[in-house]
Biopython code that builds the backbone (N, CA, C, O; Angstrom):
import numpy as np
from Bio.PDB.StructureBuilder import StructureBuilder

atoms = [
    (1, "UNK", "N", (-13.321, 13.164, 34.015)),
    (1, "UNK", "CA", (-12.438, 12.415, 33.131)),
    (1, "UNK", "C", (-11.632, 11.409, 33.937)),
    (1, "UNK", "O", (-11.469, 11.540, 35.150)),
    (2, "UNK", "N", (-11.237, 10.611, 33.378)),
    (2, "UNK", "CA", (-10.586, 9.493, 33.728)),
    (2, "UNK", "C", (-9.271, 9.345, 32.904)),
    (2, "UNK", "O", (-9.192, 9.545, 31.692)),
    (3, "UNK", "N", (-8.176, 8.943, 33.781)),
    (3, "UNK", "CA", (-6.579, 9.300, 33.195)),
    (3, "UNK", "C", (-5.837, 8.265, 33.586)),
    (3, "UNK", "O", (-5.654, 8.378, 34.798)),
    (4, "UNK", "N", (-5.355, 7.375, 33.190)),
    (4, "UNK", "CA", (-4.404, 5.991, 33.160)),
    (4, "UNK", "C", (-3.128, 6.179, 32.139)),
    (4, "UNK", "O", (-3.239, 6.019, 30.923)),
    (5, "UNK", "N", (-2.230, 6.444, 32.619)),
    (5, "UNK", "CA", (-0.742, 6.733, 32.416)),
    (5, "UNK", "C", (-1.177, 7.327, 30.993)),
    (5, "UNK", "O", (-1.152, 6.539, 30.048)),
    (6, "UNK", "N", (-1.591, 8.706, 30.747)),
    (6, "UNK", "CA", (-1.559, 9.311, 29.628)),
    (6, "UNK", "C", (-2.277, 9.003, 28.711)),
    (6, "UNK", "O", (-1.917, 9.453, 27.624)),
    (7, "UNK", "N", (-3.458, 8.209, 28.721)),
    (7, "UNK", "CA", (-5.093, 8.123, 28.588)),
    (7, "UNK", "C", (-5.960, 8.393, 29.381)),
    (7, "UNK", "O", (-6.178, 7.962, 30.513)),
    (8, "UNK", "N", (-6.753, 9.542, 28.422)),
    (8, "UNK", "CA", (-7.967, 10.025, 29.503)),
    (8, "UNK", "C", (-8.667, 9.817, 28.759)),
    (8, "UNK", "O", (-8.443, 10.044, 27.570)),
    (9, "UNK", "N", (-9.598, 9.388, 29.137)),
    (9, "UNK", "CA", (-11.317, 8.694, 28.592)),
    (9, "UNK", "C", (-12.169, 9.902, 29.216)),
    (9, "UNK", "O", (-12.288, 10.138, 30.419)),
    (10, "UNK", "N", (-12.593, 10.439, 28.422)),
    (10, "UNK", "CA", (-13.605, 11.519, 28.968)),
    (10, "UNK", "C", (-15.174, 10.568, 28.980)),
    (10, "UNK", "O", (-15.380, 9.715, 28.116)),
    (11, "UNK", "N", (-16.100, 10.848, 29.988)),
    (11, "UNK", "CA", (-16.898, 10.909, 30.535)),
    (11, "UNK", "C", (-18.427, 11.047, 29.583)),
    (11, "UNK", "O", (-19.423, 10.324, 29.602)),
    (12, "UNK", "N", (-18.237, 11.813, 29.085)),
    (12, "UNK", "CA", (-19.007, 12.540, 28.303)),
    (12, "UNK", "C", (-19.396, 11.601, 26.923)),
    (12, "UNK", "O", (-18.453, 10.829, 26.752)),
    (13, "UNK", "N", (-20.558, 11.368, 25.768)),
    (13, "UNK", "CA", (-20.888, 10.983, 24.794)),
    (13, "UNK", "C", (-19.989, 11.503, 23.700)),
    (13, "UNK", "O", (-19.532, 10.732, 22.857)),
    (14, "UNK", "N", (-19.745, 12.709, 23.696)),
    (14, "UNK", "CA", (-18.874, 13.296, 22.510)),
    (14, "UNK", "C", (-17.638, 14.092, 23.419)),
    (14, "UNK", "O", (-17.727, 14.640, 24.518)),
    (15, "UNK", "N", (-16.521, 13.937, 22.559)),
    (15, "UNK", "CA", (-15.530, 14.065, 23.291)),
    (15, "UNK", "C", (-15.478, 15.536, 21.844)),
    (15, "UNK", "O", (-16.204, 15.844, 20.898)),
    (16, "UNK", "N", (-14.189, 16.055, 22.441)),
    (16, "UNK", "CA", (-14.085, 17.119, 21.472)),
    (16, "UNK", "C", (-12.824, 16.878, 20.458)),
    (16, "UNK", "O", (-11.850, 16.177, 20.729)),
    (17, "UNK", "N", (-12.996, 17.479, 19.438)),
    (17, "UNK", "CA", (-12.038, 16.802, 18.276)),
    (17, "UNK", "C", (-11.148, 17.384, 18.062)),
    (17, "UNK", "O", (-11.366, 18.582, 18.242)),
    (18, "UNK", "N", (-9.589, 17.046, 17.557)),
    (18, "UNK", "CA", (-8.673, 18.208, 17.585)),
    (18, "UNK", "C", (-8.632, 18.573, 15.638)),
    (18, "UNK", "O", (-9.383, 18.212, 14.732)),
    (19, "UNK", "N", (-7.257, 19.517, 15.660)),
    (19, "UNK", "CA", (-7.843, 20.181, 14.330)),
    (19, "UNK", "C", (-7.477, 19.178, 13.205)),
    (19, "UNK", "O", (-7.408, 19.494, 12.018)),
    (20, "UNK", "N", (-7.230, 17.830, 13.739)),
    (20, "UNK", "CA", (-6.787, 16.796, 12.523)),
    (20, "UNK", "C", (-7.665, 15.888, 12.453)),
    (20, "UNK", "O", (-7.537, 15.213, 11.432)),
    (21, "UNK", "N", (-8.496, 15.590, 13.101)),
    (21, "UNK", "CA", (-9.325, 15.082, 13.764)),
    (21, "UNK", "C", (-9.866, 13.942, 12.395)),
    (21, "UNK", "O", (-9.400, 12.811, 12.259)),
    (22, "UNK", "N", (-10.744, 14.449, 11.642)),
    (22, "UNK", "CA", (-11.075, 14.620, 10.171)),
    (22, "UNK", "C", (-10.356, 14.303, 9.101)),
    (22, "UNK", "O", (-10.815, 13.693, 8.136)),
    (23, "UNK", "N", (-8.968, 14.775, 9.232)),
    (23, "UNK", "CA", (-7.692, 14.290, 8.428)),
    (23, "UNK", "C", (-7.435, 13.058, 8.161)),
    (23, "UNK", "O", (-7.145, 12.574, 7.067)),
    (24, "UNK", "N", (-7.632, 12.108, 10.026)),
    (24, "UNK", "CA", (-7.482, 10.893, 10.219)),
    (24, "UNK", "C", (-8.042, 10.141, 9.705)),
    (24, "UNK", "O", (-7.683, 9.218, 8.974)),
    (25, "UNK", "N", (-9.126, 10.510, 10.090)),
    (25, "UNK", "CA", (-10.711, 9.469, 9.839)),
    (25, "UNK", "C", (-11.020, 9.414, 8.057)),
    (25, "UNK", "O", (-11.658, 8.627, 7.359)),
    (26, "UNK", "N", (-10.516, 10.203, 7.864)),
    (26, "UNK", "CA", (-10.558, 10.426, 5.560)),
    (26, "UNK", "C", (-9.809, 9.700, 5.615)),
    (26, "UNK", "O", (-10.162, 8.722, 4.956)),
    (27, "UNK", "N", (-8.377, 9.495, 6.286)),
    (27, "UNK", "CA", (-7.513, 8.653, 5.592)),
    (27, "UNK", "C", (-7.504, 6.944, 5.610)),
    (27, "UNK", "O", (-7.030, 6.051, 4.908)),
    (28, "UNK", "N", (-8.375, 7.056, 6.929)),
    (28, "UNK", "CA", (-8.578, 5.423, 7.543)),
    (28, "UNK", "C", (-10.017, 4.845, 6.381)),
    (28, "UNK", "O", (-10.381, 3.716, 6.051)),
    (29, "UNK", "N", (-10.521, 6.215, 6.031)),
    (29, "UNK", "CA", (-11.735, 5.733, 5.217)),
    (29, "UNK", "C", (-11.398, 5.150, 4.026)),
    (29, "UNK", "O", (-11.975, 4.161, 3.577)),
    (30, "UNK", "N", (-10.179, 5.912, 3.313)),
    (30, "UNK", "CA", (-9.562, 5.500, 2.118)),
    (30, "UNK", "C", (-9.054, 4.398, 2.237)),
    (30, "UNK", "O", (-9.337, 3.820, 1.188)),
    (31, "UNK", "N", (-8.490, 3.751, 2.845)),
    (31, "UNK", "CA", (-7.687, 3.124, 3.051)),
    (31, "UNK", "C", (-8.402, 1.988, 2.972)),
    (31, "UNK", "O", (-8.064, 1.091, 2.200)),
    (32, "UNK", "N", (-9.840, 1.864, 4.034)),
    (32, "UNK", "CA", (-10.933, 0.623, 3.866)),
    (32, "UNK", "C", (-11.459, 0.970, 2.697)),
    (32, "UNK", "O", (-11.717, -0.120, 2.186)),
    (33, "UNK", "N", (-11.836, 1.936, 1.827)),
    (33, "UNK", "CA", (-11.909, 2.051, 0.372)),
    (33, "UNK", "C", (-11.118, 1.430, -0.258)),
    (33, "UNK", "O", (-11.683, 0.996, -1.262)),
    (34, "UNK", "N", (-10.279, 1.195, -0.226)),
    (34, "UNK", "CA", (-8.888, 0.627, -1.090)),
    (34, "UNK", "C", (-9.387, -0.900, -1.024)),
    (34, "UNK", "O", (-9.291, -1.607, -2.027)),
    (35, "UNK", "N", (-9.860, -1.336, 0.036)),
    (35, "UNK", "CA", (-10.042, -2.877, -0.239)),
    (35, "UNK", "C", (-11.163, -3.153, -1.186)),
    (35, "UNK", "O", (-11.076, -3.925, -2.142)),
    (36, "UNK", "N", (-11.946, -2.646, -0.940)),
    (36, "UNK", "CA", (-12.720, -2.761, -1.833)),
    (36, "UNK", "C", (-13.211, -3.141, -3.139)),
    (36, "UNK", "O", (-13.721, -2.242, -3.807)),
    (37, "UNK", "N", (-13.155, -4.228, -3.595)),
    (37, "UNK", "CA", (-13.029, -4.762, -5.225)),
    (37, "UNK", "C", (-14.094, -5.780, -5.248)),
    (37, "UNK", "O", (-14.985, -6.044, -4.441)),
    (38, "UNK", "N", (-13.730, -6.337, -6.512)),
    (38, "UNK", "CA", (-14.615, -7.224, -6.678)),
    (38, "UNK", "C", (-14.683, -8.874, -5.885)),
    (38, "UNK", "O", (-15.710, -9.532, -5.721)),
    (39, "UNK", "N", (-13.345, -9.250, -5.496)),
    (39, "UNK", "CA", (-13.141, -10.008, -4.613)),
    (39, "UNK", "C", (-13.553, -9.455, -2.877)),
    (39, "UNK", "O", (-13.727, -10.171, -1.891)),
    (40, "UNK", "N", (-13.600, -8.383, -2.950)),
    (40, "UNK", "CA", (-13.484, -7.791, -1.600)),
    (40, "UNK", "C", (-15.077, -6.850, -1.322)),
    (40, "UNK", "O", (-15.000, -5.628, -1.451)),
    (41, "UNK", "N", (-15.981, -7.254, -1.080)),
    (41, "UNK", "CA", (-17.420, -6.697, -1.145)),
    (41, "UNK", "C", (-17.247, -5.729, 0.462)),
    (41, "UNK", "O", (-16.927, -5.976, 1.625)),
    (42, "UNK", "N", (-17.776, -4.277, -0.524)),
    (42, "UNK", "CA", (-17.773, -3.608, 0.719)),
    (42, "UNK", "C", (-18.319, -4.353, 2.586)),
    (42, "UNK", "O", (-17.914, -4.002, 3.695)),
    (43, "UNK", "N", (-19.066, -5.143, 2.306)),
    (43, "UNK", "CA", (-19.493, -5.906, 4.019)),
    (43, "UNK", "C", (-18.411, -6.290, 4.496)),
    (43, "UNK", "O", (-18.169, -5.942, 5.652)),
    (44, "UNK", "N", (-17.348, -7.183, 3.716)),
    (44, "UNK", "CA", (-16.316, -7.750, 3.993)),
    (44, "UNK", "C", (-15.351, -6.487, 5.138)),
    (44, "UNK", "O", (-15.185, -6.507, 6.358)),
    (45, "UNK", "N", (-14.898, -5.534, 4.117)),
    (45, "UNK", "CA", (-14.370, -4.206, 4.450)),
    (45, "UNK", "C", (-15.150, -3.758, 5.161)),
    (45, "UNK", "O", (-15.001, -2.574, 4.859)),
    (46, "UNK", "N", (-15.843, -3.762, 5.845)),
    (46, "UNK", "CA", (-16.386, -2.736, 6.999)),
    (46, "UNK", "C", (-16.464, -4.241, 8.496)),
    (46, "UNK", "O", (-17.047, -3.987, 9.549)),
    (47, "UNK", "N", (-15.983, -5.247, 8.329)),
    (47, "UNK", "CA", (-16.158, -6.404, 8.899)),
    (47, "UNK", "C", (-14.631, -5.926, 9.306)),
    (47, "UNK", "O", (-14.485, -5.412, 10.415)),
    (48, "UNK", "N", (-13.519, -6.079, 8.457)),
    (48, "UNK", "CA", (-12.462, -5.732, 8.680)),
    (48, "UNK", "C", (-12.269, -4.292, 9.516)),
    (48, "UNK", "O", (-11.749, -4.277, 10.632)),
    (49, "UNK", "N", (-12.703, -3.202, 8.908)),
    (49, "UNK", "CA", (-12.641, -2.059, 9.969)),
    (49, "UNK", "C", (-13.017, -1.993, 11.189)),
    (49, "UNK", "O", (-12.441, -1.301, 12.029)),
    (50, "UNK", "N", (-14.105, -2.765, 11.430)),
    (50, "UNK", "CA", (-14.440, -2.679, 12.648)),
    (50, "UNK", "C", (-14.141, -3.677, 13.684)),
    (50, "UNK", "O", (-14.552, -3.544, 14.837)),
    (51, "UNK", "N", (-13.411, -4.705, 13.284)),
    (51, "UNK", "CA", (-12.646, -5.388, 13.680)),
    (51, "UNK", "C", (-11.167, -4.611, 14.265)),
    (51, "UNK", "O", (-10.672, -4.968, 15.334)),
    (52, "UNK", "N", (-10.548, -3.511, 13.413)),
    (52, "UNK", "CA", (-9.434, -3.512, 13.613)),
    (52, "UNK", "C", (-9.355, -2.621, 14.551)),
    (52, "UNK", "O", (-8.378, -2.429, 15.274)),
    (53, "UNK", "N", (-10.896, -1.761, 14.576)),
    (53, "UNK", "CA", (-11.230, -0.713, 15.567)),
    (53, "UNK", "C", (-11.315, -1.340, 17.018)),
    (53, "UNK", "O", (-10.919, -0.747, 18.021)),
    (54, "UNK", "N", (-11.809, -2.453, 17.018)),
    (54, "UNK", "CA", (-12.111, -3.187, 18.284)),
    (54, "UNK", "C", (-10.794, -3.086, 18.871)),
    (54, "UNK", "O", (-10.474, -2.300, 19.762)),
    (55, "UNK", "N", (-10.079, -3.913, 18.322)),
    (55, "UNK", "CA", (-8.479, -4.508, 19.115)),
    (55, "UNK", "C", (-7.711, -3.014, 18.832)),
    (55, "UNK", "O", (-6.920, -2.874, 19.765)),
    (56, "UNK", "N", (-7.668, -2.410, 18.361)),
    (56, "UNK", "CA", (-7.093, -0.890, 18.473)),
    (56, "UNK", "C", (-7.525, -0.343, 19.706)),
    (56, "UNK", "O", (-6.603, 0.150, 20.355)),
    (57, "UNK", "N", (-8.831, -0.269, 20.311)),
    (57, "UNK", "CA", (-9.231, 0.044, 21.108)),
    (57, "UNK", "C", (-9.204, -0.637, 22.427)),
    (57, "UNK", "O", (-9.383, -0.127, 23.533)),
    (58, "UNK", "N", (-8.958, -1.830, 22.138)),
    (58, "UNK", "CA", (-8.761, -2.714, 23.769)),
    (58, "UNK", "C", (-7.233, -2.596, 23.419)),
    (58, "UNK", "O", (-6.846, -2.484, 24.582)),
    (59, "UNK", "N", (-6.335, -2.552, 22.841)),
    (59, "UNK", "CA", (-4.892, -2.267, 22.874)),
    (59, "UNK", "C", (-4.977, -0.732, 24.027)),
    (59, "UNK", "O", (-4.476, -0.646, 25.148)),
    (60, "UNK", "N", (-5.952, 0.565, 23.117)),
    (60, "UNK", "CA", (-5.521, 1.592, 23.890)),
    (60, "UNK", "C", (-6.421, 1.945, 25.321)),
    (60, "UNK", "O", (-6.479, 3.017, 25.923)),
    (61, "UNK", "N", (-7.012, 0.807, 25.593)),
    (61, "UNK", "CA", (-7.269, 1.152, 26.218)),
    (61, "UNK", "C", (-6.689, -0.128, 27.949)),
    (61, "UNK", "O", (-6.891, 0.129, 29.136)),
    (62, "UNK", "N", (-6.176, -1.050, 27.511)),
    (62, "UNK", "CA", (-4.749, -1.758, 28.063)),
    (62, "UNK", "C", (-3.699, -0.798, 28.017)),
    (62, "UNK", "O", (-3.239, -1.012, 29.139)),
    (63, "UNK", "N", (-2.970, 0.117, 27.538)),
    (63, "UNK", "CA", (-2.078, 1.039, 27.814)),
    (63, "UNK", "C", (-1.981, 1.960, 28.751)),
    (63, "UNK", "O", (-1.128, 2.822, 28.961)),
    (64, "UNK", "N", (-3.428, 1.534, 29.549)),
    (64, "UNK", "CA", (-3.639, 2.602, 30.883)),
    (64, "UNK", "C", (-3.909, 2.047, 32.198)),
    (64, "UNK", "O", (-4.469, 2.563, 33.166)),
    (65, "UNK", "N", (-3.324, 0.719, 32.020)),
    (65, "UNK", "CA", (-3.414, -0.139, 33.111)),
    (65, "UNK", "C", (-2.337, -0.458, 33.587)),
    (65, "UNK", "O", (-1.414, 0.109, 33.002)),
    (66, "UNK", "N", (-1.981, -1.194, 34.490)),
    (66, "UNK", "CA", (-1.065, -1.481, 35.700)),
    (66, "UNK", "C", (-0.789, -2.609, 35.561)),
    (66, "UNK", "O", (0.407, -2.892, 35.487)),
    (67, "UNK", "N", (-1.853, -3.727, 35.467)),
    (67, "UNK", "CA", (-1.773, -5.332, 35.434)),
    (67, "UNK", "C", (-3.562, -5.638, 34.776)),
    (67, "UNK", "O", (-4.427, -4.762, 34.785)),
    (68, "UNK", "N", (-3.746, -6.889, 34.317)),
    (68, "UNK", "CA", (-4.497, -7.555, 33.653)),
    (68, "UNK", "C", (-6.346, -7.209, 34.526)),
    (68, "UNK", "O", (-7.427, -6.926, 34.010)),
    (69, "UNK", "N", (-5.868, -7.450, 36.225)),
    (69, "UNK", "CA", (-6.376, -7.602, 36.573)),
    (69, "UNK", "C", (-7.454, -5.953, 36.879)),
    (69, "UNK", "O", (-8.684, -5.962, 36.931)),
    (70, "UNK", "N", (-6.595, -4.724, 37.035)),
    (70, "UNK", "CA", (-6.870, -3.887, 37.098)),
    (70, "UNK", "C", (-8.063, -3.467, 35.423)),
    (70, "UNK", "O", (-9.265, -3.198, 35.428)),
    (71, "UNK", "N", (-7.291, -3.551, 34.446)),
    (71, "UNK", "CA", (-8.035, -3.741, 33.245)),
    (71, "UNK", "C", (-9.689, -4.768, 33.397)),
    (71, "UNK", "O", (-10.580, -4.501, 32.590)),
    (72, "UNK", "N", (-9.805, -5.302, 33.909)),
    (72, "UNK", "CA", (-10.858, -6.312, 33.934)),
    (72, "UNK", "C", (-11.922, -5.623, 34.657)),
    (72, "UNK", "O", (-13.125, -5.475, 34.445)),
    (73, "UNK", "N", (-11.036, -5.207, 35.670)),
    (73, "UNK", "CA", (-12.186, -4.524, 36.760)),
    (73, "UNK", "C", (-12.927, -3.436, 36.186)),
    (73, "UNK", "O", (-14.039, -3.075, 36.571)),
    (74, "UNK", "N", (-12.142, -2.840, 35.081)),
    (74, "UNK", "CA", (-12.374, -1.449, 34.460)),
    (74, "UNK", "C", (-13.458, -2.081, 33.305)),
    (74, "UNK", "O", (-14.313, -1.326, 32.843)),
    (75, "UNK", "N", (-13.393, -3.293, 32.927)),
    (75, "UNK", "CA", (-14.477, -3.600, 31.367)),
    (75, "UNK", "C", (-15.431, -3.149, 31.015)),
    (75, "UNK", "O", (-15.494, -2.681, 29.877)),
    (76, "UNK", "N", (-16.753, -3.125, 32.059)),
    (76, "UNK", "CA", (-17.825, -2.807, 31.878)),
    (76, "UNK", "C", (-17.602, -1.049, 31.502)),
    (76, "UNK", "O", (-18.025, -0.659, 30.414)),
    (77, "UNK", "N", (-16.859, 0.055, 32.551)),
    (77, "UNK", "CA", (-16.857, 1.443, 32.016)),
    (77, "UNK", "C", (-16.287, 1.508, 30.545)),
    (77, "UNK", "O", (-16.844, 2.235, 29.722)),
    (78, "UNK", "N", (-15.031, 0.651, 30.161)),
    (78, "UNK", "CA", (-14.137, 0.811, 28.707)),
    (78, "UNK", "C", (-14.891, 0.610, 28.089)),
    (78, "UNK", "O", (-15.025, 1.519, 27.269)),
    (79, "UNK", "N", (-16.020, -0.672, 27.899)),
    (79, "UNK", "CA", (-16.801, -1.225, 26.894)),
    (79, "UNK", "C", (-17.777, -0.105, 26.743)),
    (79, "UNK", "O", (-17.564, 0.525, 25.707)),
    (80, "UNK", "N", (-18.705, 0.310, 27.393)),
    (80, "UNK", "CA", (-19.711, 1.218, 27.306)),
    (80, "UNK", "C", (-19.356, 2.384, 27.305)),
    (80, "UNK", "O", (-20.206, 3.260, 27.143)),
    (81, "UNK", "N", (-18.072, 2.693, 27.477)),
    (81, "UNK", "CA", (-17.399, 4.378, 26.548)),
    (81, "UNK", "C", (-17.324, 4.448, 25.446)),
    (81, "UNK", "O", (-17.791, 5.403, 24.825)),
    (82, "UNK", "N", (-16.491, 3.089, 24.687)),
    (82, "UNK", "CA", (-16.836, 2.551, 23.233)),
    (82, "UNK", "C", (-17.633, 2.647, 22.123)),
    (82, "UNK", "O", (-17.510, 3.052, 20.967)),
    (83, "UNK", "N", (-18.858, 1.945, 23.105)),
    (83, "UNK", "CA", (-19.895, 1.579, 22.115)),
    (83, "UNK", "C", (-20.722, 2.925, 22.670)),
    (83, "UNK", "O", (-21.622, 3.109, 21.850)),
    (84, "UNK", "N", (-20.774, 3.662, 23.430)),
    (84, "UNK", "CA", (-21.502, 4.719, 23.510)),
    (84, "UNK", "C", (-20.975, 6.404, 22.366)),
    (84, "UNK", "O", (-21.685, 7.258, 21.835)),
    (85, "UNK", "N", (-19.721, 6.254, 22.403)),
    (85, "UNK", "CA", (-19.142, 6.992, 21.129)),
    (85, "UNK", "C", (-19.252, 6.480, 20.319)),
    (85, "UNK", "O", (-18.982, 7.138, 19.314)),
    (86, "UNK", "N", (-19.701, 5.004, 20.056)),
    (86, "UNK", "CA", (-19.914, 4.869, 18.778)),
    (86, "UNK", "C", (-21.408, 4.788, 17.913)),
    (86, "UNK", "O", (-21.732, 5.047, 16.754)),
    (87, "UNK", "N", (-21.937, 4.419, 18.805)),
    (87, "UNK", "CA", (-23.543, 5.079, 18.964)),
    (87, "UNK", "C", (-23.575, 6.203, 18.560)),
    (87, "UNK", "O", (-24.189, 6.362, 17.505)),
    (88, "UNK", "N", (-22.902, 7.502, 19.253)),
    (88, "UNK", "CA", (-23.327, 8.564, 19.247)),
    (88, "UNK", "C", (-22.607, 9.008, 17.447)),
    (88, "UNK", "O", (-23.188, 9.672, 16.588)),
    (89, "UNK", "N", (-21.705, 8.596, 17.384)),
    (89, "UNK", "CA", (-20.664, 8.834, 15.844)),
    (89, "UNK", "C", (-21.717, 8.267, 14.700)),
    (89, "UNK", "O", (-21.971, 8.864, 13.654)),
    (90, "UNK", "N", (-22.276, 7.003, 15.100)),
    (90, "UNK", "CA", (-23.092, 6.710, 14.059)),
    (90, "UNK", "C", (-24.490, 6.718, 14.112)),
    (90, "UNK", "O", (-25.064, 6.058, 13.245)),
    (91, "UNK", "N", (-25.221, 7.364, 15.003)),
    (91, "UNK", "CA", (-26.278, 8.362, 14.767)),
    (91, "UNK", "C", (-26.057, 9.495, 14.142)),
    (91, "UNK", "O", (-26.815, 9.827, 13.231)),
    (92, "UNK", "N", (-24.892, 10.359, 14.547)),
    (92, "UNK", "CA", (-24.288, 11.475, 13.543)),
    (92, "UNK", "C", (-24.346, 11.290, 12.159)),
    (92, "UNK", "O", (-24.952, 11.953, 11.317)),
    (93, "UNK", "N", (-23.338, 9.887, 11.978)),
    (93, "UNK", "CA", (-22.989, 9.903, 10.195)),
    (93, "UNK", "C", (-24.594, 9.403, 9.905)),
    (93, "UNK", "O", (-24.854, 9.825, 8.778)),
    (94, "UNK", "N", (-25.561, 8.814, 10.349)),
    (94, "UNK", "CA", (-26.707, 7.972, 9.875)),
    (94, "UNK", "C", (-27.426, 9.275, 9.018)),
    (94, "UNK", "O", (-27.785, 9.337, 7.842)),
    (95, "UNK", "N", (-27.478, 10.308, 10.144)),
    (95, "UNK", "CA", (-28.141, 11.114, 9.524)),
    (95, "UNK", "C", (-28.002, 12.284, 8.993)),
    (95, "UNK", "O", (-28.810, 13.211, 9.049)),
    (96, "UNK", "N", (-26.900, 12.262, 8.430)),
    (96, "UNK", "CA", (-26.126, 13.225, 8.051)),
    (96, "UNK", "C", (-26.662, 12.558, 6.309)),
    (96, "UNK", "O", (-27.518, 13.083, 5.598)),
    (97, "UNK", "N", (-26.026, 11.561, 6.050)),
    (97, "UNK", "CA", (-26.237, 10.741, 5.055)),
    (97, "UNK", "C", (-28.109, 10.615, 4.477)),
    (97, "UNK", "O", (-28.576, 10.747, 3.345)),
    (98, "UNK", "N", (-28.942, 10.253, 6.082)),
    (98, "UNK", "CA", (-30.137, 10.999, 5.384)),
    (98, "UNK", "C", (-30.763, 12.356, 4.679)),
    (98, "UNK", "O", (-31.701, 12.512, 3.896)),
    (99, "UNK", "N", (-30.017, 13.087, 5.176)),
    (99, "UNK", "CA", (-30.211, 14.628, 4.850)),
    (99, "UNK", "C", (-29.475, 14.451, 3.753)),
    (99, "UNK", "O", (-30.266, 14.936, 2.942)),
    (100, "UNK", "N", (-28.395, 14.064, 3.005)),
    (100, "UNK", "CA", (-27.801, 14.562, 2.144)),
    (100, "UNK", "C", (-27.978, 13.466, 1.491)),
    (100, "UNK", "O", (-26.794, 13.229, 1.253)),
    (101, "UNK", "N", (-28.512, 12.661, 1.043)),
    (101, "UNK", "CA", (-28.618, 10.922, 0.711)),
    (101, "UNK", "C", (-28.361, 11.072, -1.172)),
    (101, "UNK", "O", (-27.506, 10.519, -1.863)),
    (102, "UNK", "N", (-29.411, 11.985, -1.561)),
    (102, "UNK", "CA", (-28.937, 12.033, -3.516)),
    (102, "UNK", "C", (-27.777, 12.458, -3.580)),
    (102, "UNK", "O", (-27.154, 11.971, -4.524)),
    (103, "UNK", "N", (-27.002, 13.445, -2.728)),
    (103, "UNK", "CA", (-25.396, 14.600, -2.880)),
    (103, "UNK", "C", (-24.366, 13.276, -2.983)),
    (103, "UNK", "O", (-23.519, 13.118, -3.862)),
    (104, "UNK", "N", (-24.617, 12.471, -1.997)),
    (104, "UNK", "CA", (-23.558, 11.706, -1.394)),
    (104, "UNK", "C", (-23.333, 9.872, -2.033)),
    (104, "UNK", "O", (-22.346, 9.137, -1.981)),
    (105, "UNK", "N", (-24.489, 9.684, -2.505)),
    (105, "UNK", "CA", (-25.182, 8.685, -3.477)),
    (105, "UNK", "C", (-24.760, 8.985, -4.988)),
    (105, "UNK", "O", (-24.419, 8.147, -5.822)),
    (106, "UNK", "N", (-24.834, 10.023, -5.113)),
    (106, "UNK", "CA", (-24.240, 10.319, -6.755)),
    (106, "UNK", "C", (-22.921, 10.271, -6.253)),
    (106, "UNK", "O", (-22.440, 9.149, -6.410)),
    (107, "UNK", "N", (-22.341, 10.883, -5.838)),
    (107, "UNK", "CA", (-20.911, 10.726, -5.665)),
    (107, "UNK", "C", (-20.426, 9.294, -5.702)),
    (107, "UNK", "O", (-19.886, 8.797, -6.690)),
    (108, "UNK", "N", (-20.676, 8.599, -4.445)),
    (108, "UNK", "CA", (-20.127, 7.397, -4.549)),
    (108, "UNK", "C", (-20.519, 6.861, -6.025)),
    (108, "UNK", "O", (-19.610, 6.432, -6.737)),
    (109, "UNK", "N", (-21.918, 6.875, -6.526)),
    (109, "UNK", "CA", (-21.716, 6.043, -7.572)),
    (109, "UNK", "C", (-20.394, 6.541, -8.769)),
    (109, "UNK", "O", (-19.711, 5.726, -9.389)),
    (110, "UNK", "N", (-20.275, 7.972, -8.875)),
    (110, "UNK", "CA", (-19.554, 8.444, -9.296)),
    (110, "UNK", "C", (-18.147, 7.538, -9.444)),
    (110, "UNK", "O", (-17.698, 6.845, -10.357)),
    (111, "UNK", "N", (-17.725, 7.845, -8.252)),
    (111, "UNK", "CA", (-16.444, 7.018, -7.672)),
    (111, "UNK", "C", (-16.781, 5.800, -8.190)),
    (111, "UNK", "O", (-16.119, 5.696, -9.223)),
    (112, "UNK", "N", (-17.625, 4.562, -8.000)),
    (112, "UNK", "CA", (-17.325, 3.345, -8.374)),
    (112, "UNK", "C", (-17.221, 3.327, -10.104)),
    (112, "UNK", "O", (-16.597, 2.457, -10.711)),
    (113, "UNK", "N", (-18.033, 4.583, -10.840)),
    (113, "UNK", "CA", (-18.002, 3.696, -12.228)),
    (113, "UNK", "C", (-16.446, 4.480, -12.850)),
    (113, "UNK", "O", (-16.218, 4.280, -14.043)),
    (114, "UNK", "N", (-15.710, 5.097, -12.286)),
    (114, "UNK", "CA", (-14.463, 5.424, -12.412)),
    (114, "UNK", "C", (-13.577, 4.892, -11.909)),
    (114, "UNK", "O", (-12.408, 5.240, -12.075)),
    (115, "UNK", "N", (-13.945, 3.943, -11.196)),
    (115, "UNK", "CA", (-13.014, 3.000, -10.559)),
    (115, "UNK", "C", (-12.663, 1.597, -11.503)),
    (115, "UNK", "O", (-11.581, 1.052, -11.721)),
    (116, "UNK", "N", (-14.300, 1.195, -12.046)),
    (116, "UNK", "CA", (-14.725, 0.079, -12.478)),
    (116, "UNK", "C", (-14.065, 0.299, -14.196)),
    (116, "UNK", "O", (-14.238, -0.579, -15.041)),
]
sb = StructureBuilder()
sb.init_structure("model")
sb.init_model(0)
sb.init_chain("A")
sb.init_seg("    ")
for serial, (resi, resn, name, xyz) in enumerate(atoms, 1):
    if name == "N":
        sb.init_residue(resn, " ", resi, " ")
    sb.init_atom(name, np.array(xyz, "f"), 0.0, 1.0, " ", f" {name:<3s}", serial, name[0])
structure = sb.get_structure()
């Protein structure tokens, strides 16, 4: 593991989750749910999330640096911790969603024509 003033970036593809873990991630989901309308096409909203994930993530991961320059040197490991948890998160949800694809498909439609 790797530790910069009270960030540690573990090493590893999957890091381990604490017991809220899940709590978070429902609520951040709702929340990009919420944009969602007819002006607002889900692509839009997931353009936005993952946008906000980016600079959330170069914010926390600038919070463990010293100076600009130290951060720079570090890019290539920060970037490919990133996108390698996120790889690994969305191979998870990909196929989670295949296995369960009619359960989770009725639902949402569910949700939109009660929305609509």
């Amino acid at each position: 593991m790797r530790k910069n003033q009270g960030y540690t970036m573990p090493d590893t593809p999957k890091t381990p989750i604490d017991a809220h873990f899940y709590k978070r991630a429902d609520a951040i989901i709702a929340l990009a749910n919420s944009h969602i309308s007819e002006q607002t096409p889900p692509a839009d909203a997931t353009n936005s999330l993952m946008f906000a994930s980016s600079r959330f993530n170069a914010w926390i991961a600038a919070m463990g640096f010293k100076n600009a320059q130290e951060m720079q040197a570090s890019k290539e490991e920060i970037i490919s911790f990133f996108t390698t948890q996120y790889t690994h998160m969305l191979e998870e949800n990909f196929n989670n969603y295949v296995e369960n694809f009619d359960f989770f498909i009725a639902k949402a439609k569910e949700a939109v024509e009660k929305k609509g």
